[in-house]
C-alpha positions in Angstrom: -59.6 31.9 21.7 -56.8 34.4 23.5 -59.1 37.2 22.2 -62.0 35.6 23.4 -60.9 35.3 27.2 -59.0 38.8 26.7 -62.8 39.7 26.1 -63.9 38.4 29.5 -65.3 35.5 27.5 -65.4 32.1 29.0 -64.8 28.2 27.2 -67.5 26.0 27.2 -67.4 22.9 26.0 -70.2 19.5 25.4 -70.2 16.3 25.5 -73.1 14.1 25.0 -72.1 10.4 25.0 -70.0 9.2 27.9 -66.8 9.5 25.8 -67.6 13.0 24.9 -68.6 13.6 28.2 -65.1 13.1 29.7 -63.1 15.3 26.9 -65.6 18.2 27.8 -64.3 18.2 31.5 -61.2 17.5 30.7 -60.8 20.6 28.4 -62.7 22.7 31.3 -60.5 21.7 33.9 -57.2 22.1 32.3 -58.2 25.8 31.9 -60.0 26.4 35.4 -56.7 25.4 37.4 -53.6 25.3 34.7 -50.5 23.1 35.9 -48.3 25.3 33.8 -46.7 27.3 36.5 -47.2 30.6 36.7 -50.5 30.9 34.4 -53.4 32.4 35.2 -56.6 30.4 35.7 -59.1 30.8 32.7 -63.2 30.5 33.2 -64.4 27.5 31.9 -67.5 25.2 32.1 -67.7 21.6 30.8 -72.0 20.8 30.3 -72.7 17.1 29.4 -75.6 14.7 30.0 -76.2 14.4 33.3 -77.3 18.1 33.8 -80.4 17.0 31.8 -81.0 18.0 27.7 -77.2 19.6 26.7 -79.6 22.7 24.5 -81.3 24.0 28.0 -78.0 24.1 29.5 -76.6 25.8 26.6 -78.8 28.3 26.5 -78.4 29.0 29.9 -74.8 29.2 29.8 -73.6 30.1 26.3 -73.3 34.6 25.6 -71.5 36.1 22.8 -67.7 36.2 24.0 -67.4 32.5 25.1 -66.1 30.1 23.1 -67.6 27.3 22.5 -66.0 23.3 21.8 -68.2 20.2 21.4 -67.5 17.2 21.1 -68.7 13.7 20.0 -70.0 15.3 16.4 -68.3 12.3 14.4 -69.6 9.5 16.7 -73.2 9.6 15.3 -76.1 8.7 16.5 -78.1 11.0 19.1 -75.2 12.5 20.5 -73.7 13.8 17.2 -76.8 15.8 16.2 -77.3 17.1 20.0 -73.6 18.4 19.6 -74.2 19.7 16.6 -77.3 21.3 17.5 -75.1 23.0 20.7 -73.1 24.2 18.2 -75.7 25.9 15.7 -77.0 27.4 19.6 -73.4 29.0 20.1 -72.9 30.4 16.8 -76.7 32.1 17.0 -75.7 33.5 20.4 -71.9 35.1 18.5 -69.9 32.4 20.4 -66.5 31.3 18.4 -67.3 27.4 17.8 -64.9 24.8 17.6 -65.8 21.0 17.2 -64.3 17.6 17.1 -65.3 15.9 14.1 -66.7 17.3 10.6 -70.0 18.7 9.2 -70.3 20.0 12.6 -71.6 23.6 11.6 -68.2 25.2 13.6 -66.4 27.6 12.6 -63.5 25.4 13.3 -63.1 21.6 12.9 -60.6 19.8 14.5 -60.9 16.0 12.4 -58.1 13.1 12.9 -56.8 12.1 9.4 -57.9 8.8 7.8 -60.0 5.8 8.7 -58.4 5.7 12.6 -59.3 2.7 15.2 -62.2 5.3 17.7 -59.6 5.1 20.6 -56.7 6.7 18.4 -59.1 9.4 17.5 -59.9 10.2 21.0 -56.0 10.2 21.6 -55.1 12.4 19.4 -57.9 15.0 20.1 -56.8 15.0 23.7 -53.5 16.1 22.6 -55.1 18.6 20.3 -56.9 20.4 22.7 -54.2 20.2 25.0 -52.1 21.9 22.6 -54.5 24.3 22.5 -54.8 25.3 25.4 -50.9 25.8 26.2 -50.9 28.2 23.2 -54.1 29.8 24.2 -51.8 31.1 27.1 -48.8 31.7 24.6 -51.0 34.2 22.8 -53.0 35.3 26.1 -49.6 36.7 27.7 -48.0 38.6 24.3 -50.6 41.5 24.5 -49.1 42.6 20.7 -50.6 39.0 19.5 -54.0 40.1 20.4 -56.7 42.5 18.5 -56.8 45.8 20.3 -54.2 45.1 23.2 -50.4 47.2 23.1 -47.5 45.3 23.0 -44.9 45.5 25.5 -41.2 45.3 24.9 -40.3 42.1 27.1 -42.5 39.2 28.5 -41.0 37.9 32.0 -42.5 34.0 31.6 -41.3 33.2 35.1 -41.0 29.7 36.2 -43.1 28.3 33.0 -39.9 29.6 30.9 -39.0 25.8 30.7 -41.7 25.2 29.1 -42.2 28.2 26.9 -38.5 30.1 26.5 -39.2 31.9 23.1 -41.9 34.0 26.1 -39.4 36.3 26.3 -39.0 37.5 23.1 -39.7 41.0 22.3 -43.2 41.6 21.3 -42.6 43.8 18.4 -41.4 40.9 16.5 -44.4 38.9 16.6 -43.6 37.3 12.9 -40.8 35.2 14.8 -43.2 34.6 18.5 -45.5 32.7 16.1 -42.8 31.2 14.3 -41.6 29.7 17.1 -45.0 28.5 18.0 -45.4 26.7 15.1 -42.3 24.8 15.9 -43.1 24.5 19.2 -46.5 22.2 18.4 -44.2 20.4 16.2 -41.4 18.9 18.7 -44.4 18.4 21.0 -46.6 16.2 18.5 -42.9 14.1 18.5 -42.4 14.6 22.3 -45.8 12.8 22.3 -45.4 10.2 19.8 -42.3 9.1 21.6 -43.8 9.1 25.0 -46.6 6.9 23.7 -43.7 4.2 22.3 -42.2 4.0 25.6 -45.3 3.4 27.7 -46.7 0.9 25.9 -43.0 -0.9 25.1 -41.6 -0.3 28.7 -44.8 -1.5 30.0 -45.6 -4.4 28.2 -45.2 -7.4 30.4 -47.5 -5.4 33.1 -49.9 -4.6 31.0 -50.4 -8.0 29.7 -50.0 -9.0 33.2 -53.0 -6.7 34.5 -55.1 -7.5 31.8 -55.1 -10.8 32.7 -55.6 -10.4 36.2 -58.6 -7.9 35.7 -60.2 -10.6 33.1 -60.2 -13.1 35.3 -61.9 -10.7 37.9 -64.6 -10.3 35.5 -64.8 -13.8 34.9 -65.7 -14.0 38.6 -68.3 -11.6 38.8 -66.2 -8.4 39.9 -66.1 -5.2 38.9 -63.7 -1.9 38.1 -63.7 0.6 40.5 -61.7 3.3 38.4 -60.9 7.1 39.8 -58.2 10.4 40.1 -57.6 13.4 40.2 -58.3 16.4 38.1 -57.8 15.4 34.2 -56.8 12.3 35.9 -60.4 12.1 37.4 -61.9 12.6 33.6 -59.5 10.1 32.6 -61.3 7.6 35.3 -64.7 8.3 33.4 -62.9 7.7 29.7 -62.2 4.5 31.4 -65.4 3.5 33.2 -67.3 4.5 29.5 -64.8 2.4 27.8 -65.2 -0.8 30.0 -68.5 -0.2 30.0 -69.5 -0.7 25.9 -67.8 -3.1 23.8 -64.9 -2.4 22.0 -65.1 0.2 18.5 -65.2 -2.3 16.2 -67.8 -4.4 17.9 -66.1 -7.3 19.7 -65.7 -7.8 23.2 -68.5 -7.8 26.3 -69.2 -5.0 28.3 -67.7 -4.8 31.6 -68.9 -3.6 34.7 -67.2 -0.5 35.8 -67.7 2.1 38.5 -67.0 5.8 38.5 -65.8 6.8 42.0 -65.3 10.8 40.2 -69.1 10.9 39.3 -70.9 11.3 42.7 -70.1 15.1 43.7 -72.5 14.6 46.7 -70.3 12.0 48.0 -67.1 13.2 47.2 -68.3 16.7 49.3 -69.4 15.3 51.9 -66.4 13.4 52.2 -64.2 15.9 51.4 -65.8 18.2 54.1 -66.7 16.5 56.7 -63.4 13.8 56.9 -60.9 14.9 54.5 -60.0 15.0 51.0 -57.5 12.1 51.5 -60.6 9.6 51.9 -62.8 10.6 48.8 -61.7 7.5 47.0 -61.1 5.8 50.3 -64.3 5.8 51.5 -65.9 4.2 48.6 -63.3 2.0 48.5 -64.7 0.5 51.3 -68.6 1.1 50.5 -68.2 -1.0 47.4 -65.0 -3.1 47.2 -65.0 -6.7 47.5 -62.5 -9.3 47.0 -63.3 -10.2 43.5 -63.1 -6.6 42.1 -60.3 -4.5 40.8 -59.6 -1.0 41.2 -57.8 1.4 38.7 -56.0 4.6 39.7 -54.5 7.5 37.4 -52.0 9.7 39.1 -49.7 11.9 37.0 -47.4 12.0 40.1 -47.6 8.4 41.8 -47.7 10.5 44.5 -51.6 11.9 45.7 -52.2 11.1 49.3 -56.3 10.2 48.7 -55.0 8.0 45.4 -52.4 6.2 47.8 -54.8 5.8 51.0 -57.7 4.2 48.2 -54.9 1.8 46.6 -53.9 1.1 50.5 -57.4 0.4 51.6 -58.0 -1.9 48.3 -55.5 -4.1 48.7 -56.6 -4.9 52.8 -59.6 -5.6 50.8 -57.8 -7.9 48.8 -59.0 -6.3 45.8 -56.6 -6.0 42.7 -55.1 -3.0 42.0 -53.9 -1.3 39.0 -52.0 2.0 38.7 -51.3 4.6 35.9 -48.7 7.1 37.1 -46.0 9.6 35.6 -42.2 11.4 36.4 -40.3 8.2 38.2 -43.6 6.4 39.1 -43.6 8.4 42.8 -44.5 6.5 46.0 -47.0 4.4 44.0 -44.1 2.7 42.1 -41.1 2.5 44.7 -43.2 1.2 47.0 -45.0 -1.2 45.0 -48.7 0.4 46.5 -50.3 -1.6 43.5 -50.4 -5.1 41.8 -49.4 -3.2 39.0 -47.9 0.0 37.9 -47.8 1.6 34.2 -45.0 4.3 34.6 -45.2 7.1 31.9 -41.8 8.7 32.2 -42.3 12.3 31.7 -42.6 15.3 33.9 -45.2 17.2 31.5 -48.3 16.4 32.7 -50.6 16.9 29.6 -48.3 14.6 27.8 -48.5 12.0 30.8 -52.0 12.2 30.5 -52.1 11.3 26.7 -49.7 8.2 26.8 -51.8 6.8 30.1 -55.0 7.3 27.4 -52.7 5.1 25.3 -52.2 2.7 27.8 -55.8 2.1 29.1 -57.1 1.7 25.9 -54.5 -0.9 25.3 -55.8 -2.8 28.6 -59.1 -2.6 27.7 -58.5 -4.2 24.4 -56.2 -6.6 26.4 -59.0 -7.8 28.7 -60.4 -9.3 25.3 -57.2 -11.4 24.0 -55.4 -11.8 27.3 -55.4 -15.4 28.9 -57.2 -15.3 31.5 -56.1 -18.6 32.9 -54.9 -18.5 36.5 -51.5 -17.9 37.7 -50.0 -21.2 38.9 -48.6 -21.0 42.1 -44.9 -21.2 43.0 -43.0 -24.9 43.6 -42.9 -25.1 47.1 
């Protein structure tokens, strides 16, 4: 992939089902503006449904240095074989192809081991291809690592050497860079594992608690108004697809749920015309009623728009629910929600993958929870 965008070449990745949909912008995102400090942003494109037929758009997009990800090929149905047949497009046009999912006709197939629950699939691809694209930079900046490119004696990794110290190695020992590498994706894939135990353990009462809560919103005709930022706003789709289909293995009822990331007319206008703080604010109060619920995803707890939307849903007296990371931010010592999930880490691609942990949780809750209602305080 390094060699790829060393090439000029561009990632670009599919998604035809709603689920799919959301890892293809997330994936695009995370390379377009990078939150590793210091890295360079790298050309991306997510295509998915709502740009009409995904083989149109490929054709019009894909040329022979890109590289090319689907997703969805393992899910079935239409949207497996239109992945698949994005894929078979790619190759023809000399793209490198990488899919999600086997029998996919990629050169490379990323496929969760065993006979996993579909939300624990979709975790751990998220943290797959957020793995690879922190190494894509790893190999991107040691020149010696790439076909055709001189090495250089030291690498300065600058303010991402927290993150990355064994940058700095000499580049004519590249045996030992990729060493390190390999050990690298290691303590991450723990890093992760452990970050995923402590949200869902630390946050156990409130997650119950909001389940609850948001199944008896349901129960009274409401609905989810879910949205964020960034990989936090594909995060907001994952969600709204989630609630919005029963549950993998078939039980459950669909829920309504609402997008506030999907409209790009609305969030334009807004964002030009008043301000980026009231993207979510604004429809917020164009759909919000005192029966729904809202859900935000913030890796800081700390996003002024997020903050203003939570504000305005609560004078709305609609209940609120918050995913956040580090210490929680404003969102969580201030108590700006009903309830907050805290994910304590300061890595956000990690935060990002235990909050994917903790909504699928809540939307399996929704189903067992007791939705009976909270009995009020002896006077």
């Amino acid at each position: 992939m390094a060699e790829r965008f060393a090439r000029g070449g561009r990632l670009v990745a599919f998604g035809a089902t709603p689920v799919a949909r959301s890892d293809a912008r997330h994936v695009a995102v995370e390379f377009v503006h990078p939150v590793i400090v210091g890295k360079r942003a790298l050309p991306a494109i997510g295509l998915a449904a709502e740009g009409g037929d995904l083989l149109p758009q490929a054709r019009a997009v894909c040329e022979a240095d890109d590289v090319a990800v689907a997703f969805g090929c393992d899910e079935g149905g239409e949207g497996a074989a239109i992945a698949r047949d994005a894929i078979a497009l790619a190759r023809e046009r000399g793209c490198l192809t990488i899919a999600f999912g086997e029998d996919s006709g990629a050169e490379w197939e990323f496929t969760p081991p065993g006979d996993l629950d579909a939300f624990v699939r979709q975790e751990l691809i998220e943290t797959l291809y957020h793995m690879l694209w922190e190494l894509v930079h790893v190999f991107f900046d040691h020149r010696g690592l790439l076909e055709g490119r001189e090495a250089r004696q030291v690498h300065d990794p600058g303010a991402s050497s927290f993150l990355y110290p064994f940058l700095s190695e000499s580049q004519t020992d590249l045996e030992s860079v990729v060493a390190d590498v390999r050990s690298s994706v290691l303590l991450k894939a723990e890093e992760i594992g452990a970050l995923r135990e402590q949200t869902l353990t630390d946050n156990r009462a409130e997650l119950t608690a909001a389940a609850a809560a948001l199944g008896r919103s349901f129960e009274a005709g409401g609905r989810l108004l879910c949205f964020g930022n960034g990989g936090s706003a594909t995060d907001a789709m994952d969600v709204a697809a989630d609630f919005r289909v029963r549950l993998p293995d078939g039980t459950g009822e669909p829920r309504r749920a609402l997008d506030l990331t999907e409209d790009t007319s609305i969030i334009t206008a807004i964002a030009n015309d008043v301000g980026i703080e009231a993207i979510f604010q604004r429809q917020i109060i164009a759909h919000g009623r005192a029966r729904d619920a809202a859900i935000a995803l913030s890796t800081s707890g700390n996003s002024l728009n997020i903050i203003d939307a939570l504000a305005e849903a609560r004078r709305r007296e609609v209940l609120t629910i918050a995913m956040v990371g580090y210490d929680g931010g404003r969102i969580a010592s201030q108590a700006l929600a009903d309830h907050v999930i805290v994910t304590r880490s300061q890595h956000i691609p990690r935060i990002q993958e235990a909050q994917a942990s903790a909504y699928h949780v809540l939307r399996e809750l929704v189903e067992l929870a007791d939705w009976s209602p909270v009995e009020p305080p002896p006077e």
